[in-house]
N, C-alpha and C positions, 0 to 999 in steps of 0.2 A: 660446588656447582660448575660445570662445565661451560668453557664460553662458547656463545649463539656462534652461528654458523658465518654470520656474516662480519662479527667481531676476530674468527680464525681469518678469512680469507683478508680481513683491511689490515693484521698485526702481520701476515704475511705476505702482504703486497708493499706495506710498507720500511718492513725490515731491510729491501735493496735498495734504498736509500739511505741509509741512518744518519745521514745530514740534515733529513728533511720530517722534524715531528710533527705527529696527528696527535690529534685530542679528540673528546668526544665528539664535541662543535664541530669539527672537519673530517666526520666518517664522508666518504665518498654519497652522493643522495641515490645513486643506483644500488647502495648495499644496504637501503635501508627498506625494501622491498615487504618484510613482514611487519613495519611499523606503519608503513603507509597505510595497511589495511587497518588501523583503526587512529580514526582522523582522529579525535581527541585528544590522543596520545601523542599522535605524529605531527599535531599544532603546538602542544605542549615542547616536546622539541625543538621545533622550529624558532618557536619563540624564544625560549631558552638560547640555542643557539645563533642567533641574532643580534641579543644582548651582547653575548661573545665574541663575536666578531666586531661589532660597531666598540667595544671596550678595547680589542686588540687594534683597530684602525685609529681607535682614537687615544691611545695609549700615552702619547705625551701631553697630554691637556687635562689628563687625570691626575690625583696624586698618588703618590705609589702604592699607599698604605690603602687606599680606596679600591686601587684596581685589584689588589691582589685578595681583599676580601670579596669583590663583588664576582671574580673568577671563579676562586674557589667553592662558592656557596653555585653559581652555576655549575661545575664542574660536579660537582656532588647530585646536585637533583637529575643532572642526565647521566650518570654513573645507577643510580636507584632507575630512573627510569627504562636503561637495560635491564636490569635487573629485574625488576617486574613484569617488563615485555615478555621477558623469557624464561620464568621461571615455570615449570611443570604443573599442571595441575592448577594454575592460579585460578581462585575462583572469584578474583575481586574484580567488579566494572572496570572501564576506563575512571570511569569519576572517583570512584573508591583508591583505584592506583593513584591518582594524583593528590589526591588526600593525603593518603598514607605518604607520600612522597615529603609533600609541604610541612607533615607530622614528623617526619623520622631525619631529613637529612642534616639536623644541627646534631643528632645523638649521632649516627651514623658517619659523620665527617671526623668526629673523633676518637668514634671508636677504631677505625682504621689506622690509627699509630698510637705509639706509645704515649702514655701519660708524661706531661714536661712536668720536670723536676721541681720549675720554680716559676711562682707567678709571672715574671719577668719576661721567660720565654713562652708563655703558652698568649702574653698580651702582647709580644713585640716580632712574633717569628712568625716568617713567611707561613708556616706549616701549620699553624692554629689558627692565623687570620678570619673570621668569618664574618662577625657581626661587629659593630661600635669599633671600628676600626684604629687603631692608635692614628698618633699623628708621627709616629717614632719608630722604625725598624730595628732592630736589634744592632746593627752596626751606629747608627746613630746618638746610641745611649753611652755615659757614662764611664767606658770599662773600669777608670783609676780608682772610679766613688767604691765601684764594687769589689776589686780586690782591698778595698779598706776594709768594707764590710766582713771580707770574708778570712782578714785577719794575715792576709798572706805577708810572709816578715822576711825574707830572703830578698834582698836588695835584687840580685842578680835573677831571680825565677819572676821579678815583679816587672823590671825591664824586659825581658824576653817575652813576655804574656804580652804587657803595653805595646809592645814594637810590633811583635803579629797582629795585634787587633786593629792595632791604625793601619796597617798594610791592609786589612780587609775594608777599613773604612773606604780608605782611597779608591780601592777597585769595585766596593760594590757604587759610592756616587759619579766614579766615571759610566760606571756602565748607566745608571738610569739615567743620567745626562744624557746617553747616546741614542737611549728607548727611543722608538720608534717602529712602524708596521713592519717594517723589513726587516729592524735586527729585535726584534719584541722577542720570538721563540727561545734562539738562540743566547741572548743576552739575558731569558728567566731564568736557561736552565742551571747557567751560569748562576745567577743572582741565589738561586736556591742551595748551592754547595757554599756559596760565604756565608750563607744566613746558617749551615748548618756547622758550620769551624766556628762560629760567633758564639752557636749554641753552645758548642761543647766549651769553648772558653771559658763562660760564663759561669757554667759548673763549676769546671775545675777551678774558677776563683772562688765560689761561694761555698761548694761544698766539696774544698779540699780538704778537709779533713778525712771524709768518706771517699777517697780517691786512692788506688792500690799505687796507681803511676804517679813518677817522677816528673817537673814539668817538662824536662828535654823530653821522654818519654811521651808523652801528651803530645805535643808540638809535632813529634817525629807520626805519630797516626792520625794527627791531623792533618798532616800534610801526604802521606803517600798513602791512605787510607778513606778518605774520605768519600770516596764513591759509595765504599762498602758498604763506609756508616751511615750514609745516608739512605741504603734501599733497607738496610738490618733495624731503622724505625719505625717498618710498615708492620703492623700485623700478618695481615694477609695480602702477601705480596701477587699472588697470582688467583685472588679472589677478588669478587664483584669488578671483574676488569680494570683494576686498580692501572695495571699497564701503559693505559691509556690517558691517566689522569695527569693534570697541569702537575701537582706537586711530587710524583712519582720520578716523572722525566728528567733524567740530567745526561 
């Protein structure tokens, strides 16, 4: 499906900035012109996006594991609620759209990326976050218990694994120390490429035996690759305006 007309003009008005990201909650309220015409829908956002805003003002009085579920489940019901605005031919009410909306967006939130490997990461990573929210990020867990677990026996690949993942420790609780209205964007999108070096760490200790790479290997594409691997987990990277979305953006 192609994006509504006023989703082109805010990804192209906002692409001469690339310092400064949008999200659904922050389409301009002049580009939302065909949603205004059906108030239901356009209260439905507004509320939504409300939520989002007073969550990103008030972002350090949250805790992190809360904020980033209560985002991304907003972030999702106005991703569907474009979606439906604009889809062709729709022949469902307003009331019906918001049903369907409140029905579908826990299935929908995760069908849009890949399946996680291990319990581990789909309860403690930024990118599954939705409901019953851990109290625990994925940097905050464990790493040594789980290269126990995952049997790795190389003194030297166990050190080098340990030494990255406490370097991500450290950067990812600098930054939420630092969270705040002003550095909230900037500091997520941030926050979202450690939680995804975290992820792939955590494979490569549990199920390194299913792993083709060596760990220098592993290390070296986590480290100058990570951007890649990060958009290469979306399904549908330029569907249901995924673009736009909090966990998309880095």
């Amino acid at each position: 499906m192609a994006k509504t007309n006023f989703v082109k003009l805010y990804i192209k008005k906002k692409s001469g900035n690339a310092m400064k990201k949008q999200y659904y909650w922050n389409i301009p309220d002049n580009l939302l012109n065909s949603l205004k015409q059906r108030k239901k829908l356009y209260s439905f956002y507004k509320n939504e996006q409300n939520k989002a805003r007073e969550l990103v003002e008030n972002c350090q009085s949250v805790l992190f594991p809360e904020l980033v579920a209560s985002l991304n489940k907003i972030d999702e019901r106005i991703k569907l609620l474009i979606f439906y605005q604009n889809l062709e031919d729709c022949e469902l009410s307003e009331e019906e759209i918001i049903t369907v909306i409140e029905r579908e967006y826990f299935v929908t939130f995760y069908e849009t990326i890949e399946e996680p490997t291990t319990e581990i990461i789909s309860s403690h990573s930024m990118y599954y976050l939705l409901q019953q929210p851990t109290k625990e990020m994925l940097w905050d867990l464990d790493f040594s218990n789980m290269l126990k677990q995952g049997q790795l026996v190389d003194l030297m690949d166990y050190q080098k694994l340990t030494k990255y993942y406490q370097k991500l420790q450290n950067q990812a609780k600098n930054l939420i120390e630092k969270l705040n209205k002003e550095t909230f964007y900037t500091f997520y999108s941030q926050l979202l490429l450690i939680d995804c070096q975290c992820k792939l760490l955590i494979e490569e200790a549990l199920l390194k035996e299913e792993s083709l790479m060596t760990v220098d290997e592993c290390l070296t594409a986590i480290k100058q690759e990570i951007r890649k691997i990060h958009f290469e987990q979306f399904k549908y990277q330029h569907y249901l305006f995924e673009d736009l979305s909090l966990r998309y953006q880095v």
